[in-house]
ROLO-452170 format. One record per residue (C-alpha): x, y, z. Coordinates in steps of 0.1 Angstrom, whole numbers, plus 5000, padded with zeros to 4 digits. Layout:
REM ROLO-452170
[mido [X; Y; Z]]
...
This chain:
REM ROLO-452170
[mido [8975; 9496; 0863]]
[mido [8982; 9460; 0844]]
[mido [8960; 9445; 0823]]
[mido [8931; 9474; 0830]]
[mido [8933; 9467; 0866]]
[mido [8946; 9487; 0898]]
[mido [8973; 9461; 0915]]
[mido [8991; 9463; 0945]]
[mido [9023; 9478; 0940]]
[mido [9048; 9457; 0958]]
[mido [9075; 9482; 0958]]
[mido [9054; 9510; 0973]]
[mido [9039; 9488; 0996]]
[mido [9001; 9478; 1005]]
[mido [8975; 9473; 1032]]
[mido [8952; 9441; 1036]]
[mido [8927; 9440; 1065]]
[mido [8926; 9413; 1085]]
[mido [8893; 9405; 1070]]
[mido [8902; 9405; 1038]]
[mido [8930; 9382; 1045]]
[mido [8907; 9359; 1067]]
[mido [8881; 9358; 1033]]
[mido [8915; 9351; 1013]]
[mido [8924; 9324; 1037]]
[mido [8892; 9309; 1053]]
[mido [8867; 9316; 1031]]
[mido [8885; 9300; 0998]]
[mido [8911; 9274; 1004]]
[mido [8917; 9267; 0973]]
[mido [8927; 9305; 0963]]
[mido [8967; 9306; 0971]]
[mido [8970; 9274; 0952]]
[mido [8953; 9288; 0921]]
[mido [8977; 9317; 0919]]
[mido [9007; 9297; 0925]]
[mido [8998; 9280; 0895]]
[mido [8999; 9315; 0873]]
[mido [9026; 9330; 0891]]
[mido [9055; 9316; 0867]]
[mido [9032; 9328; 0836]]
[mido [9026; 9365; 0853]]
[mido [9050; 9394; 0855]]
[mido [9041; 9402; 0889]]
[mido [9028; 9386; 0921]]
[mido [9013; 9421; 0930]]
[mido [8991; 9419; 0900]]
[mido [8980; 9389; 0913]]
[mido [8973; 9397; 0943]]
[mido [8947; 9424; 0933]]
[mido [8930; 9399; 0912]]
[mido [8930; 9371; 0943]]
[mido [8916; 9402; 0961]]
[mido [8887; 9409; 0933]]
[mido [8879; 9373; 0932]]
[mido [8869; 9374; 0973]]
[mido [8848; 9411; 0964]]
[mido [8873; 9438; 0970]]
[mido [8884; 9463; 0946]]
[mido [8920; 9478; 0952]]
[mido [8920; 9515; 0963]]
[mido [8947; 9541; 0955]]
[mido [8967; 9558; 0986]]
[mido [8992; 9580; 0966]]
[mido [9011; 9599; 0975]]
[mido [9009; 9584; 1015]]
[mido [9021; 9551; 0994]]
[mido [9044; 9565; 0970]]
[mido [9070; 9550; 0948]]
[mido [9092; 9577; 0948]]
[mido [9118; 9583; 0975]]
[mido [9136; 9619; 0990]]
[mido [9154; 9627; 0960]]
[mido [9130; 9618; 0931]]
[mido [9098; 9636; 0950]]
[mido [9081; 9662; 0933]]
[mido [9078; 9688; 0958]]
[mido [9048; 9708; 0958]]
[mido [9011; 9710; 0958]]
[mido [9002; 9676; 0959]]
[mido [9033; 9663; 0975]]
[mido [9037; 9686; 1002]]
[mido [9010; 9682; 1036]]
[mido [9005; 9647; 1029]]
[mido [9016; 9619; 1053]]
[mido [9041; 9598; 1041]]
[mido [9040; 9562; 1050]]
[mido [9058; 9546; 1021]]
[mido [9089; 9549; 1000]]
[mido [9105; 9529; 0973]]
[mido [9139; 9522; 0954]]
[mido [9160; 9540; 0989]]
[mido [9194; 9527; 0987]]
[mido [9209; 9514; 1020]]
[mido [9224; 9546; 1026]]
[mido [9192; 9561; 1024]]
[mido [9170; 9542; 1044]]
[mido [9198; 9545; 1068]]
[mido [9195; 9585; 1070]]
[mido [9156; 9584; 1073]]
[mido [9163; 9559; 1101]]
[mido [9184; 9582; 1118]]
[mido [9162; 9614; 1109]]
[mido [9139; 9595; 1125]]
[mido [9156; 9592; 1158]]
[mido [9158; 9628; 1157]]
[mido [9122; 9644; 1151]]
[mido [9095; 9647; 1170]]
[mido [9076; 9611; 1170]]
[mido [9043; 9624; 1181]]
[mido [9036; 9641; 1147]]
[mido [9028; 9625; 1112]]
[mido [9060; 9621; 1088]]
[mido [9046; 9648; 1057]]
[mido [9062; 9648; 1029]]
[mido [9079; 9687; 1031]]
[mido [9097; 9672; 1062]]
[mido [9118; 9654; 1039]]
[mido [9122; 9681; 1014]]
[mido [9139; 9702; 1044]]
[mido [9163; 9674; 1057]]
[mido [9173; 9659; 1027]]
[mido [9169; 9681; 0999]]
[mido [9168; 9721; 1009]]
[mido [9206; 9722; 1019]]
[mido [9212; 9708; 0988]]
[mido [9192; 9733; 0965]]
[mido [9219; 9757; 0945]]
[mido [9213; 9781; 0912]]
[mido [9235; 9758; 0893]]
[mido [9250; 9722; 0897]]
[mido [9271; 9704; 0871]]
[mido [9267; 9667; 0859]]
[mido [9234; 9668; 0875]]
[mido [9201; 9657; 0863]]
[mido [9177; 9671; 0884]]
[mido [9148; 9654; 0862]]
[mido [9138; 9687; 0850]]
[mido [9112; 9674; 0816]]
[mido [9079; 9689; 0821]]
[mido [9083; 9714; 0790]]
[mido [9110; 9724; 0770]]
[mido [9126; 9748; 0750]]
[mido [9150; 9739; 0719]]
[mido [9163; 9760; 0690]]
[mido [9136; 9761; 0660]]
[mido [9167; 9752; 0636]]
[mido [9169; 9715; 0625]]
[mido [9204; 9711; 0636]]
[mido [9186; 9721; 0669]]
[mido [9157; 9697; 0670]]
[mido [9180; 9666; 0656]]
[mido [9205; 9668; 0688]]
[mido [9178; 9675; 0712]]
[mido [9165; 9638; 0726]]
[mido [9128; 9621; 0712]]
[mido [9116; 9631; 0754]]
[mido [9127; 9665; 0751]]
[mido [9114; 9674; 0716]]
[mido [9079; 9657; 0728]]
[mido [9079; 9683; 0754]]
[mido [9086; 9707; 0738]]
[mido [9066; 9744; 0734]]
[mido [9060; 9760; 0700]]
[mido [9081; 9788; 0689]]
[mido [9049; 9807; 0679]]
[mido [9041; 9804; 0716]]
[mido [9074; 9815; 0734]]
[mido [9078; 9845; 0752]]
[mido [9110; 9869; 0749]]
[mido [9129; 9851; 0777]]
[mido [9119; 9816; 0765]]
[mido [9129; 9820; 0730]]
[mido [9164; 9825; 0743]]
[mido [9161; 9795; 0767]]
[mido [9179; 9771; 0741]]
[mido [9215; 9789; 0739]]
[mido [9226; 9784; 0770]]
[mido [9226; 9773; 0805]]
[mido [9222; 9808; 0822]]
[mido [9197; 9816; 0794]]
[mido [9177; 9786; 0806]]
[mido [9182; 9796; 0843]]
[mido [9161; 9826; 0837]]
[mido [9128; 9808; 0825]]
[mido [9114; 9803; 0861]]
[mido [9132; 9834; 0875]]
[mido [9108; 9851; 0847]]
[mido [9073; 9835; 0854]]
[mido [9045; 9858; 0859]]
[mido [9070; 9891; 0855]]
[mido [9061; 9915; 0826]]
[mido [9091; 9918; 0806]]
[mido [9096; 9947; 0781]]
[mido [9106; 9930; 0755]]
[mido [9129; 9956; 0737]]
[mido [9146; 9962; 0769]]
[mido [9151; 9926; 0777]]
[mido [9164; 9918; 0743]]
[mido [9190; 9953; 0739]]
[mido [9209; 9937; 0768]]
[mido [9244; 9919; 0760]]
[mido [9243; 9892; 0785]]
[mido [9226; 9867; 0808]]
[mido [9239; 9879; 0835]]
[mido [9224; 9913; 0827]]
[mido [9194; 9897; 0815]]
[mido [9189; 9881; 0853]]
[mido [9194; 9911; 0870]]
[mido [9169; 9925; 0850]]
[mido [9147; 9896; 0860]]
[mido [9155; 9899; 0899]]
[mido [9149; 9940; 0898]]
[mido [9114; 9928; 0885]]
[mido [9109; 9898; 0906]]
[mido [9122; 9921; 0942]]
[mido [9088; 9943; 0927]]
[mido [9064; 9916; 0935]]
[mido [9081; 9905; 0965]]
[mido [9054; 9914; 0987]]
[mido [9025; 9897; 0963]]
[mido [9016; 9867; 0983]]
[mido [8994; 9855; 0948]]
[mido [9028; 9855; 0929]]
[mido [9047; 9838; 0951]]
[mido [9015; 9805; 0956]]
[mido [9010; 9801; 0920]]
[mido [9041; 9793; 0910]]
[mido [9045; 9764; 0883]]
[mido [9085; 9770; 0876]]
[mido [9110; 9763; 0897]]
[mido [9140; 9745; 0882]]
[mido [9155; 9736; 0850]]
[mido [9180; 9710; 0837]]
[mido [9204; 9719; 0802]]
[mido [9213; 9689; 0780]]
[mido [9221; 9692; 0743]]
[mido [9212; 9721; 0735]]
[mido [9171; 9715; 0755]]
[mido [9167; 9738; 0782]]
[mido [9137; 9718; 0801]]
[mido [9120; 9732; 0832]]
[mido [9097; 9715; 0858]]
[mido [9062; 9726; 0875]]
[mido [9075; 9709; 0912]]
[mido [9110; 9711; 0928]]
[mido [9131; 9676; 0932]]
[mido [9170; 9669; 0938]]
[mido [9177; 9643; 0913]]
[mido [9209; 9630; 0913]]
[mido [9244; 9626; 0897]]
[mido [9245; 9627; 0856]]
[mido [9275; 9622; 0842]]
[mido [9283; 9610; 0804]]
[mido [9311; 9612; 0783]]
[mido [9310; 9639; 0753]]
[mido [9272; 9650; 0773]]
[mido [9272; 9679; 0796]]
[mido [9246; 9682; 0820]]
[mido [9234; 9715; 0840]]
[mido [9210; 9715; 0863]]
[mido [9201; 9744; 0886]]
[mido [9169; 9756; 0911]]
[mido [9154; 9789; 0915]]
[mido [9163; 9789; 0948]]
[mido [9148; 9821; 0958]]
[mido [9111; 9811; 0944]]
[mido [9114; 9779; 0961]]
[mido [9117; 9801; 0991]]
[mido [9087; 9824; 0986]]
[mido [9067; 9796; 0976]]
[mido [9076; 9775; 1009]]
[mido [9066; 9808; 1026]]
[mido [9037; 9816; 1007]]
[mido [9022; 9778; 1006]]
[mido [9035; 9758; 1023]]
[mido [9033; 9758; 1062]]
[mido [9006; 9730; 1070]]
[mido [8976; 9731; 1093]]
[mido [8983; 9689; 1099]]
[mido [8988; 9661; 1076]]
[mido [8966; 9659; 1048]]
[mido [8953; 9623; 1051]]
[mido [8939; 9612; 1017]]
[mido [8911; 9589; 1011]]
[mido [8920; 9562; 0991]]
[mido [8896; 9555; 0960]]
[mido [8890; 9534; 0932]]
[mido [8907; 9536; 0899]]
């Protein structure tokens, strides 16, 4: 949206019909000219073209995710961003859009591009419990130390994000002190943890295995596995932040910061299992804003 209006996103890309471009055209000549004159005095050409479009009778529609302004490694895999075609990317380096080319070359042409058939070319054989000086753009909620020594180190996003310590659970109010602490916030979700037990142990690492003796109890519990809202975290400055989809993310590297990012690989799994084998692609109708 600019300016209260839906605009074509150039970087995404768009679709004009032919009639639409032939009313544009034919039906008023004077139309290009009039936006030339505001393009110096607008910040962008695809705002204008949604309002060259309105003044002809035609609304913009939105197409997301098919027209998406994400690329492989910043998707948010999941529902939503899973089934769907994929007809559009944006901000792909030349690397990149030279390994969808040749991905391309290799697949089957006669089917629709969806959007999990880039999660398992580019981004499954890169999925691993832990991955340093990585930002894998883990911020939908966050967990930081209730102290103010805590909060003040923690950035303005995370603290936003971040849940109440009234609200936390035994394994999230842990989350802040550590990487592998943090790890175990997804590998926790939907397990019933006694709390005593969980808290009488001296270490993550027996904390986990804790988790995963719980966890290898539901394994069988298709419900478990498909409602899954946790499946990765990234650790910066003391914030241990987690994220409701899966993406890759890239290299994060600063000095005097250290950043953690790691995927609970193994619910990935179960939720690709449980969820995610597709019927078709799952054309969406475009509509208004």
């Amino acid at each position: 949206m600019a300016g209260g209006k839906a605009f074509a996103h150039g970087g995404s890309g768009y679709v004009m019909s032919g009639q639409l471009i032939r009313k544009m055209v034919e039906g008023n000549p004077n139309l290009a000219a009039k936006y030339d004159e505001q393009a110096p005095k607008n910040c962008c050409g695809d705002y204008l073209v949604a309002l060259a479009a309105e003044e002809v009778g035609t609304r913009m529609k939105q197409a997301h995710p098919m027209f998406n302004g994400e690329k492989p490694s910043t998707f948010p895999y999941g529902l939503g961003h899973w089934c769907e075609p994929l007809l559009t990317m944006h901000h792909m380096s030349p690397e990149e859009v030279s390994r969808m080319w040749q991905f391309e070359q290799r697949r089957e042409m006669a089917s629709n591009l969806l959007i999990k058939d880039t999660f398992h070319e580019f981004v499954e054989p890169h999925l691993a419990p832990t991955r340093q000086d990585w930002d894998n753009m883990s911020d939908d909620l966050c967990f930081i130390g209730a102290d103010e020594k805590s909060q003040a180190r923690a950035s303005h996003k995370d603290r936003s994000r971040q849940k109440p310590e009234e609200e936390k659970t035994v394994v999230e109010r842990r989350a802040h002190m550590s990487p592998a602490a943090c790890a175990n916030i997804c590998e926790s979700q939907g397990l019933d943890v006694p709390e005593d037990e969980y808290n009488s142990l001296n270490s993550e690492r027996m904390r986990g295995e804790l988790l995963r003796t719980l966890y290898d109890e539901r394994q069988q519990d298709a419900a478990f596995h498909g409602n899954r809202t946790c499946f990765q975290w990234r650790y910066n400055r003391g914030a241990c932040c987690v994220s409701r989809t899966f993406k890759l993310g890239g290299p994060k590297a600063e000095p005097q910061e250290s950043w953690m990012s790691g995927w609970f690989v193994r619910g990935i799994e179960d939720w690709v299992a449980t969820r995610g084998q597709c019927k078709g692609a799952e054309w969406r109708v475009p509509w208004h804003l």
